[in-house]
N, C-alpha and C positions, 0 to 999 in steps of 0.2 A: 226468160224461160226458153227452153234449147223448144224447134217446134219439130227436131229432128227425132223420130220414133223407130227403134228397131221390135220388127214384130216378127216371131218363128212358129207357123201354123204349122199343127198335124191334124190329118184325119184317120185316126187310125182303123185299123181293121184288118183284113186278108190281106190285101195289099193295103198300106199307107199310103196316105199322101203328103206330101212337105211342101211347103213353101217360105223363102224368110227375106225380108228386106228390110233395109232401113229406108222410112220412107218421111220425107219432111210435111206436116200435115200443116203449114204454113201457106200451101197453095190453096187454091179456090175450091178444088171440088173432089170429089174421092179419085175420079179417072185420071184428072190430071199428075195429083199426088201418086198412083200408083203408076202412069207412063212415066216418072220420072224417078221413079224409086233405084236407091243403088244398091250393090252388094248384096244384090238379088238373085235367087235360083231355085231352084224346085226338084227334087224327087220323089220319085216312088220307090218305096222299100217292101221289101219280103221276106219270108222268111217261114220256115216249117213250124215256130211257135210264138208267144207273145214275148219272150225273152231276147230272143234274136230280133224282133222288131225294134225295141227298146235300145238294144246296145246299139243297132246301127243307126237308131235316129241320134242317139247321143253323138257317136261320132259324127255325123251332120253339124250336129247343133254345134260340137268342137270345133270342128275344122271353121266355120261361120264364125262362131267367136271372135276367132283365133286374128280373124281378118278387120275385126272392129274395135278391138277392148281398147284402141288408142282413142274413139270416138264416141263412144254409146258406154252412159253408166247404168242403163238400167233396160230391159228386154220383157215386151208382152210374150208370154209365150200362151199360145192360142188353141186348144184342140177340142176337136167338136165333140159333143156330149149326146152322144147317141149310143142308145138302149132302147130296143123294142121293147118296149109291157108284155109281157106276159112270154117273151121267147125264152126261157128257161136251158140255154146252151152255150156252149164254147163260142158258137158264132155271135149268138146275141149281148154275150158280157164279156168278149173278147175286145172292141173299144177302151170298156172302160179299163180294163185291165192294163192294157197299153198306155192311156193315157197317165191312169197311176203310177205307174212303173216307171214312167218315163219323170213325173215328178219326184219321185222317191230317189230315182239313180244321180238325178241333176241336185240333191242336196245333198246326197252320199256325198258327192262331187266337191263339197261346199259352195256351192250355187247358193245367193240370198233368202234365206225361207221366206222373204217376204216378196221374191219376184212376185210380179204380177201375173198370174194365171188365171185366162179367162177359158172360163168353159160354156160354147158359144153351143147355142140351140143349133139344129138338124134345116130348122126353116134358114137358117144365112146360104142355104143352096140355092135359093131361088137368085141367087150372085152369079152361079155358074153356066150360065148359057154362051151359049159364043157372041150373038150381041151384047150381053154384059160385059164380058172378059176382052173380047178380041180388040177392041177399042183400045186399053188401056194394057194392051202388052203382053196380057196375062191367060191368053188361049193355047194349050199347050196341046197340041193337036196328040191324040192316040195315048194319052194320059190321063184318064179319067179322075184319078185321086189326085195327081198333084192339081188341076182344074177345078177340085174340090176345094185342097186347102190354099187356092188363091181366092175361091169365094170367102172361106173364111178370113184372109186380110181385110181383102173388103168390106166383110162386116163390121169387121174389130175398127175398119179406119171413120167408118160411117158413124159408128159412136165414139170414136174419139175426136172427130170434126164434127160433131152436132148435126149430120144431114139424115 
């Protein structure tokens, strides 16, 4: 069994955040796996609506791809699932909107409908602190969302290596 895992986080929202790496979950422990992760990088995206979020994380995700498909047959792709209760607004279901969008466009794409998509709770923040993050590569100073969706790697690697 390959222990090599390419994982493509977003957090979406106002600004996004991205993260993607292939990271081999054969090592000892989440930090070391993520210091050693390759084909790795992080943006933040914007855009004046949830449509233009979408297209630019796709081409993200293409261009990544694009750099792997001789390596990796199969891609977590990871985005956090946050929804305030009761916020009833473009801000508060603008996430999820992104998030769907971005699912919907990567199968337009013919993308496997059975990738795996995990839609990781709001708590895998508790990942993003700079003693969490800074250790293991993944502090990206003045970047608040891509620093998000590298907590969510770390969540995703935390339950994929049983820690």
């Amino acid at each position: 069994m390959d222990d090599r895992k390419a994982i493509f986080c977003v957090d979406p929202g106002g600004s996004s955040g991205l993260a993607w790496a292939v990271v081999d979950t054969s090592w000892g422990t989440v930090a070391e796996a993520m210091r050693n992760r390759q084909h790795n990088g992080s943006a933040t995206v914007q855009g004046r609506d949830e449509m233009i979020h979408v297209k630019r994380i796709v081409d993200c995700f293409q261009y990544w791809t694009n750099g792997i498909e001789n390596e990796i047959t199969h891609i977590d792709l990871c985005i956090e699932d946050w929804n305030p209760l009761g916020k009833r607004s473009k801000e508060g279901s603008s996430p999820a909107r992104i998030g769907w969008g971005l699912v919907g466009w990567l199968m337009g794409l013919g993308w496997d409908p059975d990738m795996n998509v995990e839609w990781i709770q709001p708590d895998a923040q508790r990942f993003a602190t700079q003693a969490r993050l800074r250790p293991m590569d993944a502090w990206v100073v003045g970047k608040e969302h891509e620093r998000s969706a590298h907590a969510l790697m770390v969540a995703r690697l935390h339950k994929l290596m049983g820690s």
